[in-house]
C-alpha positions in Angstrom: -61.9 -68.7 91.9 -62.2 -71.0 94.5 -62.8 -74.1 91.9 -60.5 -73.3 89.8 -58.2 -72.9 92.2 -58.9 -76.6 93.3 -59.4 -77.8 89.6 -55.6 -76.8 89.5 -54.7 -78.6 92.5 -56.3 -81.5 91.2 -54.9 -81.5 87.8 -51.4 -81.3 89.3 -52.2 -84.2 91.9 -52.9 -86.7 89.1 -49.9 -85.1 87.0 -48.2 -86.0 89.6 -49.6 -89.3 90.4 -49.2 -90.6 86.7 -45.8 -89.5 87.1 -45.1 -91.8 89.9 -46.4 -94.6 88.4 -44.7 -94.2 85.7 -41.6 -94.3 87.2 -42.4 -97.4 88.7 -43.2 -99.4 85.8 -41.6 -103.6 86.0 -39.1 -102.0 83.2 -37.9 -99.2 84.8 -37.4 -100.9 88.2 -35.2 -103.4 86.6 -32.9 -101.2 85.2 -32.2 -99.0 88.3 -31.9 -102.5 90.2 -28.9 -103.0 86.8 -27.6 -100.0 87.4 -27.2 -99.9 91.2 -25.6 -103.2 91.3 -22.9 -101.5 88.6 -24.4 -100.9 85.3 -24.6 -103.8 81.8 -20.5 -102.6 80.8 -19.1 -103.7 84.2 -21.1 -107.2 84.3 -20.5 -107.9 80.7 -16.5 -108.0 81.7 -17.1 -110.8 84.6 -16.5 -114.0 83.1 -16.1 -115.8 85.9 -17.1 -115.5 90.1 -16.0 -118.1 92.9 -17.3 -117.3 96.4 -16.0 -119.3 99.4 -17.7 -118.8 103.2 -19.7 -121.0 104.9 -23.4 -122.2 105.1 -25.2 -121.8 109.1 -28.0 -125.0 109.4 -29.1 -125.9 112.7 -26.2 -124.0 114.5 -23.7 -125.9 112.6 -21.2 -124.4 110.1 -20.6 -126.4 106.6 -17.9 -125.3 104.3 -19.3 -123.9 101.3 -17.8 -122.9 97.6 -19.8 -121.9 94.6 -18.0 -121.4 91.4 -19.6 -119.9 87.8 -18.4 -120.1 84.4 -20.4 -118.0 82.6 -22.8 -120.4 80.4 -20.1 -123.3 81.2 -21.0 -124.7 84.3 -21.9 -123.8 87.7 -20.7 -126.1 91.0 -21.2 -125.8 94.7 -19.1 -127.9 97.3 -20.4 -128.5 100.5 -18.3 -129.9 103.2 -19.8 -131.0 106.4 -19.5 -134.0 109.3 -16.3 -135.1 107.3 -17.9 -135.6 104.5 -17.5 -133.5 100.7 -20.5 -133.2 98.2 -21.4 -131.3 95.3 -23.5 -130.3 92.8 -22.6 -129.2 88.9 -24.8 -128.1 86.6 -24.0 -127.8 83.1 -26.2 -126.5 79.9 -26.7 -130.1 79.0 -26.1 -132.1 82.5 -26.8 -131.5 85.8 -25.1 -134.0 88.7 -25.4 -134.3 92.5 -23.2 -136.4 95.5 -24.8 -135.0 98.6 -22.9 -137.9 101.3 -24.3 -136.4 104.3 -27.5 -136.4 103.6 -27.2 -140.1 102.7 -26.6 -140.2 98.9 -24.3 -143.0 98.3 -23.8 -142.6 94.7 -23.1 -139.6 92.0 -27.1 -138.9 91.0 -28.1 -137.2 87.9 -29.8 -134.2 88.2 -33.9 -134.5 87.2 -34.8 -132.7 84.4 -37.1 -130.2 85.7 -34.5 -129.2 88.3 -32.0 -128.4 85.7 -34.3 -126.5 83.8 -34.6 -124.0 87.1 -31.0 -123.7 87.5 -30.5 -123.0 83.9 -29.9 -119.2 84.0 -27.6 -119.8 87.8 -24.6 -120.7 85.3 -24.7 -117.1 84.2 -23.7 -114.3 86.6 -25.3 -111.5 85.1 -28.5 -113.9 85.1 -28.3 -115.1 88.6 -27.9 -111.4 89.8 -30.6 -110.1 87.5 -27.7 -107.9 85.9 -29.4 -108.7 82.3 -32.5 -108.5 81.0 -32.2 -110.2 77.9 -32.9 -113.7 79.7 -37.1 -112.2 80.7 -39.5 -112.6 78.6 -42.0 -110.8 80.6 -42.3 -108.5 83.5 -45.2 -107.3 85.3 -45.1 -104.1 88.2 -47.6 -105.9 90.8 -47.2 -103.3 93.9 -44.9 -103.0 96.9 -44.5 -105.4 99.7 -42.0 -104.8 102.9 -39.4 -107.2 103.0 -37.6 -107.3 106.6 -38.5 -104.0 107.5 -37.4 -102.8 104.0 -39.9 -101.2 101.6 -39.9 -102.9 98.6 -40.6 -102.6 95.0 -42.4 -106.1 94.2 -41.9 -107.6 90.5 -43.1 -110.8 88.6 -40.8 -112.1 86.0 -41.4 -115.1 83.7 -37.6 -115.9 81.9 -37.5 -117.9 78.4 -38.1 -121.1 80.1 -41.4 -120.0 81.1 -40.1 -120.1 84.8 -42.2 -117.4 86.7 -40.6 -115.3 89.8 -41.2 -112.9 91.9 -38.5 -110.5 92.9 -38.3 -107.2 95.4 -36.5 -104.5 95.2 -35.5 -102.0 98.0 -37.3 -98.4 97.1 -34.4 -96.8 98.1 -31.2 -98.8 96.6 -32.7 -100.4 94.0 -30.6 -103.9 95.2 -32.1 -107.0 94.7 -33.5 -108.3 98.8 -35.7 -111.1 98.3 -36.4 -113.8 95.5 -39.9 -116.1 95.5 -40.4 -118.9 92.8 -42.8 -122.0 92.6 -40.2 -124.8 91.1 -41.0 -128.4 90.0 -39.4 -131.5 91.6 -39.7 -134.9 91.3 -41.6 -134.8 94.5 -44.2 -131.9 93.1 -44.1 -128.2 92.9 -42.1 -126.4 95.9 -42.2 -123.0 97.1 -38.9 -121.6 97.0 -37.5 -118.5 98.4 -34.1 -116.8 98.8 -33.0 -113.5 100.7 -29.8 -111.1 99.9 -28.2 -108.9 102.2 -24.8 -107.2 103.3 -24.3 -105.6 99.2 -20.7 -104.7 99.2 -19.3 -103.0 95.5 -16.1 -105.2 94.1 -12.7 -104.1 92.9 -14.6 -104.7 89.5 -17.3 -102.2 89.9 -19.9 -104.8 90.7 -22.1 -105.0 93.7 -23.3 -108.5 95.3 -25.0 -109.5 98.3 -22.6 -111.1 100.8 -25.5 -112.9 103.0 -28.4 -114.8 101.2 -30.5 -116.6 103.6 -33.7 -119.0 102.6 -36.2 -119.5 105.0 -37.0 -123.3 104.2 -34.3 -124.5 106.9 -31.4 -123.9 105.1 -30.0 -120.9 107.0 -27.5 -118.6 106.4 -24.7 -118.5 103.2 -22.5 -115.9 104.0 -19.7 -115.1 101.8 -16.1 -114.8 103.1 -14.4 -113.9 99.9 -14.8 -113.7 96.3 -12.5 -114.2 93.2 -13.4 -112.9 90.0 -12.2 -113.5 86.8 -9.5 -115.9 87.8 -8.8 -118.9 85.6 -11.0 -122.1 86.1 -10.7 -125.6 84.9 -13.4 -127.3 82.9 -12.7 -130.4 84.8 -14.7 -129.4 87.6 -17.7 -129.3 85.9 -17.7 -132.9 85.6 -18.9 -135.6 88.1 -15.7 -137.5 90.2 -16.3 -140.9 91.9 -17.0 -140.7 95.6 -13.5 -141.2 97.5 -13.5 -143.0 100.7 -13.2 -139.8 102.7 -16.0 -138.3 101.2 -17.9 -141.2 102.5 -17.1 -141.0 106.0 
């Protein structure tokens, strides 16, 4: 009676084991991570999303803007020492004028760089709200991330970029992404953290902090306009003025 009582315990451990793995299959993960963050319907409506706050290096606070037009274009300003740069990335194009770090001219962006920033001119893409854009996803484990348990994933998107992303265990929200990336300079390790998730007017959640740990500090997020009409002009490159080249 005795074995059978523990054959029975047994059988229900592993029922309950294969259960739990199940339920964390790469899949699965991804689309409580979709609908935490607000669910496919809500995303599909957002057309467009402009954040404005500020960037944090080296104790120093740069202006910061980052607008998207869904599979238009995607630009970031960065003001800083007096000076105003950019970058734009289009499906075709990608430019950069970065004055304070001692670009002098409008600079095309390299090819391979472009490629990596691809799927950043969607917002559903950038916020992993869509998993039309992966090609493959593999369940590889759990990792902690700041103190936060976390569901660890490895993705590989039509481009054949690979990245690994983790997932809070008990939101589901989106806290850290890791991605080898090709410059002109060789591959780079790149990494990005997301924190402070606060839900929109629109339904959608977003992380209001993102922080990478390769120097460039802080982005934290001050407001957000979504929706709101953009001009396509701003998706193309302007000559330097003379005060952006103080």
């Amino acid at each position: 009676m005795k074995a059978i009582k523990l054959s029975i315990l047994s059988g229900l451990m592993l029922t309950a084991s294969l259960t739990t793995v199940k339920a964390q299959t790469a899949d699965e993960i991804i689309q409580k991570h979709i609908d935490a963050i607000g669910g496919t319907e809500k995303w599909n409506k957002i057309t467009s999303m402009k954040k404005i706050g500020s960037m944090s290096i080296q104790g120093m606070d740069i202006g910061y803007t980052s607008t998207v037009v869904n599979d238009k274009g995607m630009r970031t300003d960065i003001s800083a020492m007096g000076m105003n740069g950019y970058v734009i990335v289009t499906p075709k194009e990608g430019w950069m004028y970065m004055p304070m770090q001692g670009m002098d001219k409008v600079t095309p962006m390299p090819p391979e760089q472009l490629k990596v920033l691809a799927d950043k001119m969607n917002t559903k893409a950038a916020m992993l709200a869509d998993k039309s854009g992966i090609t493959k996803s593999e369940y590889v484990g759990k990792d902690t991330i700041t103190n936060i348990p976390c569901f660890k994933v490895k993705m590989t998107d039509k481009d054949g970029n690979v990245q690994t992303n983790f997932f809070d265990v008990s939101t589901y929200y989106l806290v850290r992404t890791e991605a080898t990336v090709k410059t002109p300079d060789g591959e780079q390790e790149m990494a990005m953290s997301f924190s402070d998730f606060r839900k929109q007017p629109e339904g959608i959640v977003i992380p209001m902090t993102m922080t990478s740990p390769m120097g460039v500090g802080d982005i934290t997020v001050k407001s957000v306009e979504i929706n709101k009409p953009v001009s396509d002009d701003i998706f193309k490159p302007s000559a330097p003025s003379a005060s952006d080249k103080k």
